[in-house]
N, CA, C and O atoms as a CHARMM CRD file, in Angstrom:
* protein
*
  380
    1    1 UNK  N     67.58900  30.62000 169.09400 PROA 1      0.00000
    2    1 UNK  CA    67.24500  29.30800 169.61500 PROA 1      0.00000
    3    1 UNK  C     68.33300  28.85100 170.58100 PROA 1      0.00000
    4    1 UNK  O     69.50400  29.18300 170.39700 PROA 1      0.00000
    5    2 UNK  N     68.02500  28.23000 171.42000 PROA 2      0.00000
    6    2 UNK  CA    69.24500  27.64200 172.31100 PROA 2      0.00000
    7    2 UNK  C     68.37000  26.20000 172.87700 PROA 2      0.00000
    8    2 UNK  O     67.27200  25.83700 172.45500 PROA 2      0.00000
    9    3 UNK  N     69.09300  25.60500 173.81000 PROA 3      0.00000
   10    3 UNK  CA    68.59300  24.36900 174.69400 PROA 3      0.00000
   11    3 UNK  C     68.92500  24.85100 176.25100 PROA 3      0.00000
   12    3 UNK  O     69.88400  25.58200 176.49500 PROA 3      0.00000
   13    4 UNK  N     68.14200  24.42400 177.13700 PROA 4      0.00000
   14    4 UNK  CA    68.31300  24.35600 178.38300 PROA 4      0.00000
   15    4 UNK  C     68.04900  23.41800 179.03600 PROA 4      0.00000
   16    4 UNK  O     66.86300  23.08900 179.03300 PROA 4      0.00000
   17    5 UNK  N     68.94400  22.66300 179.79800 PROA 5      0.00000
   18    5 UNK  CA    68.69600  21.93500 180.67700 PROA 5      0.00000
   19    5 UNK  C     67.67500  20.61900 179.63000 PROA 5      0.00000
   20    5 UNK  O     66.71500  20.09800 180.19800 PROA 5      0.00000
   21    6 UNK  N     67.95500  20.26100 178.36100 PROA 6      0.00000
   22    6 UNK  CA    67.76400  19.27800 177.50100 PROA 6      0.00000
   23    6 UNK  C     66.53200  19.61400 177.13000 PROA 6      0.00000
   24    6 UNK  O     65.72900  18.73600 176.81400 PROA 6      0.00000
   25    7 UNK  N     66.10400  21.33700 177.11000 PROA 7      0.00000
   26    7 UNK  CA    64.62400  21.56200 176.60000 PROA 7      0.00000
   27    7 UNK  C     64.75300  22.36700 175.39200 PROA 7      0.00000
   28    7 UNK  O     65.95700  22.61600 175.34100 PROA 7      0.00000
   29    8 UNK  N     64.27900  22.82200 174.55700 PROA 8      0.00000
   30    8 UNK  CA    64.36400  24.13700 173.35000 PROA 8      0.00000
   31    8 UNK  C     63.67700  25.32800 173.68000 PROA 8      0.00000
   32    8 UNK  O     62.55300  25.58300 174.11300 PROA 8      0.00000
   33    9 UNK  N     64.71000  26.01000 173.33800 PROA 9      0.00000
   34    9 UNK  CA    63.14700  27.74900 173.82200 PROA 9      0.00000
   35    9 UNK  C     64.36200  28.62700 172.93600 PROA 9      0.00000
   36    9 UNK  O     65.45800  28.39400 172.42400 PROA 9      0.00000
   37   10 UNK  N     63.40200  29.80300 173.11300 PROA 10     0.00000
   38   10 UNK  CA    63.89700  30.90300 171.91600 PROA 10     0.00000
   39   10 UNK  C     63.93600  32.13100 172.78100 PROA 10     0.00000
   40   10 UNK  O     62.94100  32.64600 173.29100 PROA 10     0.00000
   41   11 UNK  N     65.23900  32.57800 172.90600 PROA 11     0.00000
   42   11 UNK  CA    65.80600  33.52100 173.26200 PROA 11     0.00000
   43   11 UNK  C     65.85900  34.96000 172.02100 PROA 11     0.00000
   44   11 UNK  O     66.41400  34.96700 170.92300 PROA 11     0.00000
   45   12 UNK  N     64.87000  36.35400 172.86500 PROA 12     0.00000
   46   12 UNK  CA    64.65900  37.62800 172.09600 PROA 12     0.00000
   47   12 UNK  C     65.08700  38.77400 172.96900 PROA 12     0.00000
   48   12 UNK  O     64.90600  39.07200 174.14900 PROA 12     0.00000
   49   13 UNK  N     65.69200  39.28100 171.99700 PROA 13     0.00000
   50   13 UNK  CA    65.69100  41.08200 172.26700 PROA 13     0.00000
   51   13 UNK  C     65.16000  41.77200 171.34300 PROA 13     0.00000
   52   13 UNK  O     65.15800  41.32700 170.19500 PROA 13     0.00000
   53   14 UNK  N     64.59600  43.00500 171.63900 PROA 14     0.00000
   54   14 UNK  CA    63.92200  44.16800 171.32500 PROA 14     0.00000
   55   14 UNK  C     64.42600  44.96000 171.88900 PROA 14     0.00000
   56   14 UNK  O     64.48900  45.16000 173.10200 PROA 14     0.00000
   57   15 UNK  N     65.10900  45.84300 170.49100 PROA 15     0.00000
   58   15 UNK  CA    65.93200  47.06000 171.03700 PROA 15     0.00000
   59   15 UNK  C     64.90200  48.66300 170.52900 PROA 15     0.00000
   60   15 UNK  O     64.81400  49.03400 169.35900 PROA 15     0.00000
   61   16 UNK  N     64.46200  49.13900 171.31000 PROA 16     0.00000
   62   16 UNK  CA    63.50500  50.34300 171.11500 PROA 16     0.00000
   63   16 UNK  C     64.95300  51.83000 170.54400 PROA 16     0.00000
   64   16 UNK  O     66.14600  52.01000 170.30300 PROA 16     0.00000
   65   17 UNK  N     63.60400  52.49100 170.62700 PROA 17     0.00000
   66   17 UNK  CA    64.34300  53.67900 170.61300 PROA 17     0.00000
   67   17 UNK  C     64.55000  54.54500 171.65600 PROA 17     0.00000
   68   17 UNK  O     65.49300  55.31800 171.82000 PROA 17     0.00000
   69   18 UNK  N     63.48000  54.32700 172.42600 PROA 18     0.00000
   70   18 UNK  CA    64.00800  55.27600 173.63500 PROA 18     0.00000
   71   18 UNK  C     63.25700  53.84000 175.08700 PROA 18     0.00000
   72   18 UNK  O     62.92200  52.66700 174.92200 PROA 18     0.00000
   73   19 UNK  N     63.27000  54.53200 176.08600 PROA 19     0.00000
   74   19 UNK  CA    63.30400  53.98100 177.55700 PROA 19     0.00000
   75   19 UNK  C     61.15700  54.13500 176.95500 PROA 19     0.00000
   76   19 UNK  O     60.35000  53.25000 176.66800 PROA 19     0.00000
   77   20 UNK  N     61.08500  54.92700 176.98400 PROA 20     0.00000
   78   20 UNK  CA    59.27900  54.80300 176.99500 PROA 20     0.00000
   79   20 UNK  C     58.81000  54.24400 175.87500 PROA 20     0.00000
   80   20 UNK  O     57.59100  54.06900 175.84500 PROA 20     0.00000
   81   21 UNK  N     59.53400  53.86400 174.80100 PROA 21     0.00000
   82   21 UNK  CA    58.88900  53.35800 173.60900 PROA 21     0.00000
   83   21 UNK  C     58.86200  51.75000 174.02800 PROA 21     0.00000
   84   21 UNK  O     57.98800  50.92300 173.77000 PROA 21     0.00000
   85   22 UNK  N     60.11100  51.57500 174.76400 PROA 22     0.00000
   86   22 UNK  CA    60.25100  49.73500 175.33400 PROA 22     0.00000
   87   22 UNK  C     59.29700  49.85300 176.40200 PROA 22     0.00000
   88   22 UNK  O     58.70800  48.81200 176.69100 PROA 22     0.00000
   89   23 UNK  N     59.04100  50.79100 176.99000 PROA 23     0.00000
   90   23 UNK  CA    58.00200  50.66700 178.00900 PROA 23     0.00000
   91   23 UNK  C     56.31100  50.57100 177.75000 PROA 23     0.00000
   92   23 UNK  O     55.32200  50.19100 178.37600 PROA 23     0.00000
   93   24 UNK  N     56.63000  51.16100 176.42700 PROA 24     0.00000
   94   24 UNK  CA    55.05600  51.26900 175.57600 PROA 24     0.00000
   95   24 UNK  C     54.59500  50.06500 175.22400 PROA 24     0.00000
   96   24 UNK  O     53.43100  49.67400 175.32000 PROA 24     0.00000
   97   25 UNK  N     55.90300  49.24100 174.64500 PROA 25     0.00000
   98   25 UNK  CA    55.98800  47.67500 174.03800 PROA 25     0.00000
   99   25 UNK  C     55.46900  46.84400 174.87800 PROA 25     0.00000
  100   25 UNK  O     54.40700  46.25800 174.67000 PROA 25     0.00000
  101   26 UNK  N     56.44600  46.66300 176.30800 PROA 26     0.00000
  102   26 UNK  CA    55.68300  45.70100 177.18200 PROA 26     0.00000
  103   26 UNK  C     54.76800  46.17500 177.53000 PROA 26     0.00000
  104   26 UNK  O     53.92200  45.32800 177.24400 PROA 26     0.00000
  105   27 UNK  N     54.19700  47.09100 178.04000 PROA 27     0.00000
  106   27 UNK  CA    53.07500  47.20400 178.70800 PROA 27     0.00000
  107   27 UNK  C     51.66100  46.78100 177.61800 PROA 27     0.00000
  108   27 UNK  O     50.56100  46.41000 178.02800 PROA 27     0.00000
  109   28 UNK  N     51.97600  46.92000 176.47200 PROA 28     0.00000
  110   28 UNK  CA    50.99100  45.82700 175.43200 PROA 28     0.00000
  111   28 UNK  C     51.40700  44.95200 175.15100 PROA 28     0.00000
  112   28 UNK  O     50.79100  44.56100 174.16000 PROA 28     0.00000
  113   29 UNK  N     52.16000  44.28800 175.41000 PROA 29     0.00000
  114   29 UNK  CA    52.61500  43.28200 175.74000 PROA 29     0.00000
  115   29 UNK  C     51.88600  42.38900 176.98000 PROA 29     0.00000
  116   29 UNK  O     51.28500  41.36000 176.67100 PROA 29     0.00000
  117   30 UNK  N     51.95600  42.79300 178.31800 PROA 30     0.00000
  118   30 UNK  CA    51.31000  42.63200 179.08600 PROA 30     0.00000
  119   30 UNK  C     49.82600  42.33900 179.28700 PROA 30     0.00000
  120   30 UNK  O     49.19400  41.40700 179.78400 PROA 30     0.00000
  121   31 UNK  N     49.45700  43.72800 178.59300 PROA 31     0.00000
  122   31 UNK  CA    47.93000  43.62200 178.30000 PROA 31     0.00000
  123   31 UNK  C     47.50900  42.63500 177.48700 PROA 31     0.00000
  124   31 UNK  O     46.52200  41.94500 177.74400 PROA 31     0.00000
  125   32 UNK  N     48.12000  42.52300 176.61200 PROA 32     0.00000
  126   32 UNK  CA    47.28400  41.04700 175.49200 PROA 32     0.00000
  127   32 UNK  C     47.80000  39.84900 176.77600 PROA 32     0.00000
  128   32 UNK  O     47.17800  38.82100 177.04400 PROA 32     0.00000
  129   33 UNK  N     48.28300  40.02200 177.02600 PROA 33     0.00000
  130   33 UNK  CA    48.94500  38.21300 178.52000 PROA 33     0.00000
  131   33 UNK  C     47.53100  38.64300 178.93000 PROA 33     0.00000
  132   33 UNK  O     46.59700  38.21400 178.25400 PROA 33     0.00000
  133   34 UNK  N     47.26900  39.49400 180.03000 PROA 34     0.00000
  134   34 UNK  CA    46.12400  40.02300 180.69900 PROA 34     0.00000
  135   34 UNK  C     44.86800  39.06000 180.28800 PROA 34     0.00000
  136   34 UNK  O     44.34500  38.05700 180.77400 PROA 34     0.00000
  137   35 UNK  N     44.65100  39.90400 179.11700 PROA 35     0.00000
  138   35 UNK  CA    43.66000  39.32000 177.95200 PROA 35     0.00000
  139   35 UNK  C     43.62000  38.38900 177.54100 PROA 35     0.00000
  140   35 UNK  O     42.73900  38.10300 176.73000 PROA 35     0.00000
  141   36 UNK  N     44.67800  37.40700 177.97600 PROA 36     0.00000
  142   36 UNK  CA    44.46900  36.06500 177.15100 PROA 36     0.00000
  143   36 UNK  C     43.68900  34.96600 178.22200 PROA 36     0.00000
  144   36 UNK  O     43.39100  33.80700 177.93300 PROA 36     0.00000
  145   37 UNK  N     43.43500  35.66700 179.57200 PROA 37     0.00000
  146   37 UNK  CA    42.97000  34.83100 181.12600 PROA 37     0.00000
  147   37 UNK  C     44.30900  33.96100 181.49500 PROA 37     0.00000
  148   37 UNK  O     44.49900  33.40400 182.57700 PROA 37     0.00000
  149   38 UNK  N     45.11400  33.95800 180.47800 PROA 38     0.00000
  150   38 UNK  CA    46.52800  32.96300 181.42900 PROA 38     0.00000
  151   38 UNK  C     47.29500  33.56400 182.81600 PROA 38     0.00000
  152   38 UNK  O     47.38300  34.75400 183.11600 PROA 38     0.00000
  153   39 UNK  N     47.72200  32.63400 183.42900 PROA 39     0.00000
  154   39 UNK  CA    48.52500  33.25000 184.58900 PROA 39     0.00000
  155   39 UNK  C     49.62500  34.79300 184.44100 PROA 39     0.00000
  156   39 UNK  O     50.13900  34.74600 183.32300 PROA 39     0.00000
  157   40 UNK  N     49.88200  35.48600 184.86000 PROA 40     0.00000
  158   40 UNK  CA    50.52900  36.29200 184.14300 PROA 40     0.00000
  159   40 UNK  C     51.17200  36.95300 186.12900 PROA 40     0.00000
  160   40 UNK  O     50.57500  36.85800 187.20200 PROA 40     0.00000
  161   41 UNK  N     51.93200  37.28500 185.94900 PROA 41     0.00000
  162   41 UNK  CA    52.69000  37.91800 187.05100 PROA 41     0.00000
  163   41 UNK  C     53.75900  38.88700 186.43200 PROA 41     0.00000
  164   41 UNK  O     54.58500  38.60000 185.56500 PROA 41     0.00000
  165   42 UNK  N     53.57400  40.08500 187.05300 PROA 42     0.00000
  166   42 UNK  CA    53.88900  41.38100 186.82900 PROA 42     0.00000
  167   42 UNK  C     54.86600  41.63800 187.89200 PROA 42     0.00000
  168   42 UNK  O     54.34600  41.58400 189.00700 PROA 42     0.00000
  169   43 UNK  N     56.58300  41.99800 187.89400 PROA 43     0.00000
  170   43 UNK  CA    57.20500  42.15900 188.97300 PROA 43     0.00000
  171   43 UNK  C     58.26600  43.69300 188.61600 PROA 43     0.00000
  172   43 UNK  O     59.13700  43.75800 187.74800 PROA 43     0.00000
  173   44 UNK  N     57.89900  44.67000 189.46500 PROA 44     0.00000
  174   44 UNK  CA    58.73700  46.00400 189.51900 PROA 44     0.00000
  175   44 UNK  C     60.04700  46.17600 190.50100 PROA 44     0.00000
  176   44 UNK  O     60.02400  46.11800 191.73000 PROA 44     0.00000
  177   45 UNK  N     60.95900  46.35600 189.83600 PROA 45     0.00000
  178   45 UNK  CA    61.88500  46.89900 191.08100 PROA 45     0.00000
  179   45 UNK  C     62.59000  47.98300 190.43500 PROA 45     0.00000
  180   45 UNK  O     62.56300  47.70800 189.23600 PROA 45     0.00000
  181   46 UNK  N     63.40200  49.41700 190.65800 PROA 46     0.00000
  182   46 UNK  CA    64.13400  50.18300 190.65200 PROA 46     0.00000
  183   46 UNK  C     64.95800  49.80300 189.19600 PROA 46     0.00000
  184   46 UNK  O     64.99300  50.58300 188.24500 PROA 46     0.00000
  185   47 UNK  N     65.40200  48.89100 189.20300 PROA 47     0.00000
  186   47 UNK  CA    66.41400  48.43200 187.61300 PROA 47     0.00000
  187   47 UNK  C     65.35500  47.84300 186.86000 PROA 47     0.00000
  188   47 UNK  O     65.24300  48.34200 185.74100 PROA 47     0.00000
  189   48 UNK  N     64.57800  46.97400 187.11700 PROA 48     0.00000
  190   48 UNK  CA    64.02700  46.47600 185.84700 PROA 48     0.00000
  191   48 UNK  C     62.52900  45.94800 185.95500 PROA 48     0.00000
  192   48 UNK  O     62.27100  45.41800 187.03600 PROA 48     0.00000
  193   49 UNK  N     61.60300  45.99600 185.11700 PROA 49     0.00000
  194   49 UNK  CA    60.67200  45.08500 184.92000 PROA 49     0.00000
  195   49 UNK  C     60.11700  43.80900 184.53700 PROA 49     0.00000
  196   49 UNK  O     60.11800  44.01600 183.32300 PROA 49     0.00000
  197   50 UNK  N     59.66900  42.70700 184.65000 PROA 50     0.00000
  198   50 UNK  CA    59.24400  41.38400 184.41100 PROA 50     0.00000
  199   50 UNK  C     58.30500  40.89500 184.28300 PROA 50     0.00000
  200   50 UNK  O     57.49700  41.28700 185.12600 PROA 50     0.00000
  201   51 UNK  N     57.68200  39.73900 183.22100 PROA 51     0.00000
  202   51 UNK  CA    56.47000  39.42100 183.39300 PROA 51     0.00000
  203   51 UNK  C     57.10900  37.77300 183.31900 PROA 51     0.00000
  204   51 UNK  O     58.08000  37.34600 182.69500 PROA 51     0.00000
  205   52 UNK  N     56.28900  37.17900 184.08100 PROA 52     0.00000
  206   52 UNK  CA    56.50000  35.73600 184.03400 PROA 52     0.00000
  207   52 UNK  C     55.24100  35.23700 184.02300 PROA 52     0.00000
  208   52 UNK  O     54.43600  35.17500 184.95200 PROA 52     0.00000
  209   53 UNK  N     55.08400  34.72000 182.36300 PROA 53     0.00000
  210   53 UNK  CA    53.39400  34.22400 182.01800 PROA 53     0.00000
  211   53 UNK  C     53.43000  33.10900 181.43100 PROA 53     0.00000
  212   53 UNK  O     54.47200  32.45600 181.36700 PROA 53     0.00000
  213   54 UNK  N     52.31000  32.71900 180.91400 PROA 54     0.00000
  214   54 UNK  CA    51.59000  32.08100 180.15500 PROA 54     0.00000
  215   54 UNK  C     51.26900  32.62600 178.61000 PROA 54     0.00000
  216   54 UNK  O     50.13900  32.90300 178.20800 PROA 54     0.00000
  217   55 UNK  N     52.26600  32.70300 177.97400 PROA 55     0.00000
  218   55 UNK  CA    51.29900  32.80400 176.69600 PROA 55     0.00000
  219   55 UNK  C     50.41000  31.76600 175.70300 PROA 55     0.00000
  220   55 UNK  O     50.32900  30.57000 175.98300 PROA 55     0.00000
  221   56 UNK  N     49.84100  32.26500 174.67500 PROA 56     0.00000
  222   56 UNK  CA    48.70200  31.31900 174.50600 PROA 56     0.00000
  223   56 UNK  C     49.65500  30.86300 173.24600 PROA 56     0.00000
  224   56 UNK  O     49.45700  29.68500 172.95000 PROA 56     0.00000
  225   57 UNK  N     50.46600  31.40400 172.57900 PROA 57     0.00000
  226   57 UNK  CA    50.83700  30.91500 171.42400 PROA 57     0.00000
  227   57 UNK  C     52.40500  30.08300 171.66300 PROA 57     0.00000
  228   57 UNK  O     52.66800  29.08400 170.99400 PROA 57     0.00000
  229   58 UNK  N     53.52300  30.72300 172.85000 PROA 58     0.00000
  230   58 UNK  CA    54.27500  30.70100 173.18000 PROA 58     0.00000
  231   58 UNK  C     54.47800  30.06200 174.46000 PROA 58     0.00000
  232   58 UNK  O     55.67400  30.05500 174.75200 PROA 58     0.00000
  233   59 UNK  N     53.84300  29.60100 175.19900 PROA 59     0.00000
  234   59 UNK  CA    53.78200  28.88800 176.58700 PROA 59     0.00000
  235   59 UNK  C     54.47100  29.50500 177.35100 PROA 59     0.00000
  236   59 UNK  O     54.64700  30.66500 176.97900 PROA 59     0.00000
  237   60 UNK  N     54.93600  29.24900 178.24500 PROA 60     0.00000
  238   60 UNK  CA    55.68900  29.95100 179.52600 PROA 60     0.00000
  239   60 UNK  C     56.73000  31.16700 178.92300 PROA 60     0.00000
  240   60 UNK  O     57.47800  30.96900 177.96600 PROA 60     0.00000
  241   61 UNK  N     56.65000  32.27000 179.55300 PROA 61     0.00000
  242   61 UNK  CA    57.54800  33.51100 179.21200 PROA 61     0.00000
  243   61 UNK  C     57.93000  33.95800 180.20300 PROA 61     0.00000
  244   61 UNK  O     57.27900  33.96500 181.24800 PROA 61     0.00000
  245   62 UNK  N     59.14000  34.44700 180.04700 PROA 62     0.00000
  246   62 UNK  CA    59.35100  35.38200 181.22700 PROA 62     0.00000
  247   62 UNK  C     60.37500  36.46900 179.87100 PROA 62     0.00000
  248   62 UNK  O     61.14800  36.04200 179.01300 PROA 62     0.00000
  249   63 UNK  N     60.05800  37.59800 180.09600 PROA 63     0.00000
  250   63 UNK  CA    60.69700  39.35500 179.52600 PROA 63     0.00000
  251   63 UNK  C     60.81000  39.77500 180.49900 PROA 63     0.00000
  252   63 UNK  O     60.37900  39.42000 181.59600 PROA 63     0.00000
  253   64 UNK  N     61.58900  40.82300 180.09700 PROA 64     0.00000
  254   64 UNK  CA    61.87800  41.66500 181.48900 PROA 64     0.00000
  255   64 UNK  C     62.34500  42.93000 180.20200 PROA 64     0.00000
  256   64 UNK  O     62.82800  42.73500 179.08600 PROA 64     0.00000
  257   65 UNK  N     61.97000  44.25200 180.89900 PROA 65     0.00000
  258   65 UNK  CA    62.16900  45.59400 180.42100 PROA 65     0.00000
  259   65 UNK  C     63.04200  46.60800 181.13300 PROA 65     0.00000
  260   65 UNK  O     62.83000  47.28300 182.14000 PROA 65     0.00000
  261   66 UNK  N     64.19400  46.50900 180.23500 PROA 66     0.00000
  262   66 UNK  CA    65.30500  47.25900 181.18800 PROA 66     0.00000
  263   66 UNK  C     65.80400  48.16100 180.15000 PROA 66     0.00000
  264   66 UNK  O     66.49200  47.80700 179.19200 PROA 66     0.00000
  265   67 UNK  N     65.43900  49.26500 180.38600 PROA 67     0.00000
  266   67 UNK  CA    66.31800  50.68700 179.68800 PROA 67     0.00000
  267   67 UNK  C     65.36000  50.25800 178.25300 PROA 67     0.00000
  268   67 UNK  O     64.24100  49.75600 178.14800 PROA 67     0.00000
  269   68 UNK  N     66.18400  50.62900 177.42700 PROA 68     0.00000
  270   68 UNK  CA    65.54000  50.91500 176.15300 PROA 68     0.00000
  271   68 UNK  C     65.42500  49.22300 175.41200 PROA 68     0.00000
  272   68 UNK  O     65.67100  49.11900 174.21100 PROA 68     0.00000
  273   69 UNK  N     65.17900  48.42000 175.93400 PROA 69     0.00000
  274   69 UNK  CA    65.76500  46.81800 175.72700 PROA 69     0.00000
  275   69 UNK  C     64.20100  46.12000 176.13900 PROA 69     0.00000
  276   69 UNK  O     63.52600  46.64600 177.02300 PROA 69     0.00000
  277   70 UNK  N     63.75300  44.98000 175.45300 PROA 70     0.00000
  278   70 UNK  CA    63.11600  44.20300 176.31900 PROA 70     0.00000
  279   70 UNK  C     63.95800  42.94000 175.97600 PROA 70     0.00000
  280   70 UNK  O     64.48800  42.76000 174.87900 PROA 70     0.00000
  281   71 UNK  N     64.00700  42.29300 176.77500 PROA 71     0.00000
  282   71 UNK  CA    64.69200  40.81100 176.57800 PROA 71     0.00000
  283   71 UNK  C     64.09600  39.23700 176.96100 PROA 71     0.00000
  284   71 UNK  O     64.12500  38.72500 178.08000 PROA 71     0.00000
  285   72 UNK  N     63.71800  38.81400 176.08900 PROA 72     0.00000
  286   72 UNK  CA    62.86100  37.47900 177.27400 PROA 72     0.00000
  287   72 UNK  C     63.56600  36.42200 176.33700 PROA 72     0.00000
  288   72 UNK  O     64.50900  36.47500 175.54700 PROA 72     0.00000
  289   73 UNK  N     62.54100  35.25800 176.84500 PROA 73     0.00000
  290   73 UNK  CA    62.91700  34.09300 176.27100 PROA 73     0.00000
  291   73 UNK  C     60.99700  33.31600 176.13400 PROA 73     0.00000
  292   73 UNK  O     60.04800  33.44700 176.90600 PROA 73     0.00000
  293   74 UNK  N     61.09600  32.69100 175.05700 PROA 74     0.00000
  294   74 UNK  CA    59.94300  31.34400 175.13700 PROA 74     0.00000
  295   74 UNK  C     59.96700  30.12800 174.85300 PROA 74     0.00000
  296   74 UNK  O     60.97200  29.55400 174.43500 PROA 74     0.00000
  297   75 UNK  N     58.50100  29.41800 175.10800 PROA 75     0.00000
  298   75 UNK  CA    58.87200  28.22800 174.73000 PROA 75     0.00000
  299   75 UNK  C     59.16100  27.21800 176.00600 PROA 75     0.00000
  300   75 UNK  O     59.29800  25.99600 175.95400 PROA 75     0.00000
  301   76 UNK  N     59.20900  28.01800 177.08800 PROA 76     0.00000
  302   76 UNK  CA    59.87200  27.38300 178.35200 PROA 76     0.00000
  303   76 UNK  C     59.30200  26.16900 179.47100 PROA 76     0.00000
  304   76 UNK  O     58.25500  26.14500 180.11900 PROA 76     0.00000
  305   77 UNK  N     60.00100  25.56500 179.43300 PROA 77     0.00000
  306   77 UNK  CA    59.22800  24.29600 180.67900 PROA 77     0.00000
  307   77 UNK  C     58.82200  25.10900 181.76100 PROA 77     0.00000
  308   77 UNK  O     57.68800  25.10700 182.24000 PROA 77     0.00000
  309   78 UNK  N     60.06700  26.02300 182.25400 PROA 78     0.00000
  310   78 UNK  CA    59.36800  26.99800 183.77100 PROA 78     0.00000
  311   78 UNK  C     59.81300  28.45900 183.41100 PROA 78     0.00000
  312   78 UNK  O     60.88900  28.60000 182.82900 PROA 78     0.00000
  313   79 UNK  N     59.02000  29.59200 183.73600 PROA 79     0.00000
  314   79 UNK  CA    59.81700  30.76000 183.93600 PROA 79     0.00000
  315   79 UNK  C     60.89100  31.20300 184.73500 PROA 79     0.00000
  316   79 UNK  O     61.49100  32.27800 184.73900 PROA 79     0.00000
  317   80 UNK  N     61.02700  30.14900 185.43000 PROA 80     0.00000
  318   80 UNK  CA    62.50200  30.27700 186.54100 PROA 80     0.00000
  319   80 UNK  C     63.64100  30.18400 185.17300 PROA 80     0.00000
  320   80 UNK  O     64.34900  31.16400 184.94000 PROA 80     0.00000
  321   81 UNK  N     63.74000  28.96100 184.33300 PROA 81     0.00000
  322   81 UNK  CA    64.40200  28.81000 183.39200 PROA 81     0.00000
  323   81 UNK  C     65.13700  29.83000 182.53800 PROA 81     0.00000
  324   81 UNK  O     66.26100  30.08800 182.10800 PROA 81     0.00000
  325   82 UNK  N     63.73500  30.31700 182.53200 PROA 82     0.00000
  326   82 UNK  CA    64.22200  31.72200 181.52800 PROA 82     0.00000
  327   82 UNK  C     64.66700  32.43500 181.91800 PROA 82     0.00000
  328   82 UNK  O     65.53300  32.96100 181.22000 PROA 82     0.00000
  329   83 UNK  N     64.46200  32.91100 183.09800 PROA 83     0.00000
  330   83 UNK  CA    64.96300  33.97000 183.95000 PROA 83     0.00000
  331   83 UNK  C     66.38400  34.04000 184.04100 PROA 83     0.00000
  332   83 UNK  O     67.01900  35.08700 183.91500 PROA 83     0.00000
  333   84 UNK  N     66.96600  32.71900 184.30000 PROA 84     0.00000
  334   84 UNK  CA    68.48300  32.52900 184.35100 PROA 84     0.00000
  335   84 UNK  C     69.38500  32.82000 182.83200 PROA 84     0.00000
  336   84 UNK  O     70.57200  33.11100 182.68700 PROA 84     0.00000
  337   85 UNK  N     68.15300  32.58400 181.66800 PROA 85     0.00000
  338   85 UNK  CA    68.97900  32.88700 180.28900 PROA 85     0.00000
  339   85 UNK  C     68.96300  34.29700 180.76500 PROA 85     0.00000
  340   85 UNK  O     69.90400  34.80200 181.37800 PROA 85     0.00000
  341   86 UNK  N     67.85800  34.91400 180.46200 PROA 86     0.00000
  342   86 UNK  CA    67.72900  36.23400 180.56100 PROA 86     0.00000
  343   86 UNK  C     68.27800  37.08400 181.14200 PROA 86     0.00000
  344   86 UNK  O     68.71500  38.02000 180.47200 PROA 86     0.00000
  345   87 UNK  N     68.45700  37.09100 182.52000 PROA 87     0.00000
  346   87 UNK  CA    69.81200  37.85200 183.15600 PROA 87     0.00000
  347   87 UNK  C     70.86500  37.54100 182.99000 PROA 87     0.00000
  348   87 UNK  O     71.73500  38.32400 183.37300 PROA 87     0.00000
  349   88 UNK  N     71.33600  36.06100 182.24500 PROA 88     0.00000
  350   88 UNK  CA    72.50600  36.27800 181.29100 PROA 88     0.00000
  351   88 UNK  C     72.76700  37.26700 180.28100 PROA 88     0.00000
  352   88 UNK  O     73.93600  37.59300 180.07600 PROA 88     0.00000
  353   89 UNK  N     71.81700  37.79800 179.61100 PROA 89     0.00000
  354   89 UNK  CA    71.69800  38.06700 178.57000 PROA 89     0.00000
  355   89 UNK  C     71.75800  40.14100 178.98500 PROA 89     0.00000
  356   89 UNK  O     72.36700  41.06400 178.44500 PROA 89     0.00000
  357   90 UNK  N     70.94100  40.08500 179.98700 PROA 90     0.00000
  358   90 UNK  CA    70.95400  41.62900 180.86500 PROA 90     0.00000
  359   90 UNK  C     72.50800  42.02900 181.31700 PROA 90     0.00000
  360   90 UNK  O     72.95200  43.15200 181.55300 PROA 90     0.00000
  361   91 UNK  N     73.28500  40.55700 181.36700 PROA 91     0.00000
  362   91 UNK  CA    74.01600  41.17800 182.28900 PROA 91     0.00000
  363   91 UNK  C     75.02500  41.88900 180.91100 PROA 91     0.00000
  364   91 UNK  O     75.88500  42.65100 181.35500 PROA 91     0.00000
  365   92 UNK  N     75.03500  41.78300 179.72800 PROA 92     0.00000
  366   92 UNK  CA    75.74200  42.29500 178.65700 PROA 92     0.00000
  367   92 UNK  C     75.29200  43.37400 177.65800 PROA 92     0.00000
  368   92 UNK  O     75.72900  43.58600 176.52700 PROA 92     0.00000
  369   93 UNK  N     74.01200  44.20600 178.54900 PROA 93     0.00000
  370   93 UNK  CA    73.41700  45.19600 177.70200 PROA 93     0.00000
  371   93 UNK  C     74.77900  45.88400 177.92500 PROA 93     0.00000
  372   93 UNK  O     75.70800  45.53700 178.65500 PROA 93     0.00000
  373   94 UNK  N     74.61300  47.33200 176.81400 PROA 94     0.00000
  374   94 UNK  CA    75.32300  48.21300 177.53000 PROA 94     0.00000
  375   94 UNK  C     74.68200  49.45400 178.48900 PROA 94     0.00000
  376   94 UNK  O     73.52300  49.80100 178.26000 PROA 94     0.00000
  377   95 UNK  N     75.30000  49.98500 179.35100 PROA 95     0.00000
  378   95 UNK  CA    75.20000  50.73500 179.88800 PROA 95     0.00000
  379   95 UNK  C     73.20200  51.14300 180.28300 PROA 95     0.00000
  380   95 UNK  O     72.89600  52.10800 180.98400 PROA 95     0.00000
């Protein structure tokens, strides 16, 4: 749990076992967002993956899937919000 900017949201990691098992995670992960008709945005680059959605139980999300890790946050007023915990939080994986 933490506060941001005078709001509450809940900061997660998911530590897999390998790079494709975290990749197995979000990507059903994704799919139930998909499935739920909420906004959902899907973003790829070279280091990492992101979804910045809508969930139905959890309201605004943003995860992101980097190496064997997924890391997000919920609960959020905006996914910009989270984003800034969250690559806090990336910037102390290891390796």
């Amino acid at each position: 749990d933490a506060i941001l900017e005078g709001e509450p949201l809940k900061v997660f990691m998911v530590t897999e076992e390998s790079v494709n098992a975290a990749r197995k995670a979000f990507d059903q992960y994704h799919a139930y967002l998909k499935a739920s008709g909420q906004g959902v945005r899907l973003t790829e680059t070279p280091e990492e993956t992101s979804i910045a959605a809508v969930d139905p139980l959890y309201k605004n999300v943003y995860i992101v899937h980097s190496g064997r890790y997924l890391i997000g946050a919920v609960n959020l007023k905006t996914t910009s919000a989270g984003k800034r915990v969250v690559e806090q939080v990336c910037k102390r994986l290891p390796g």
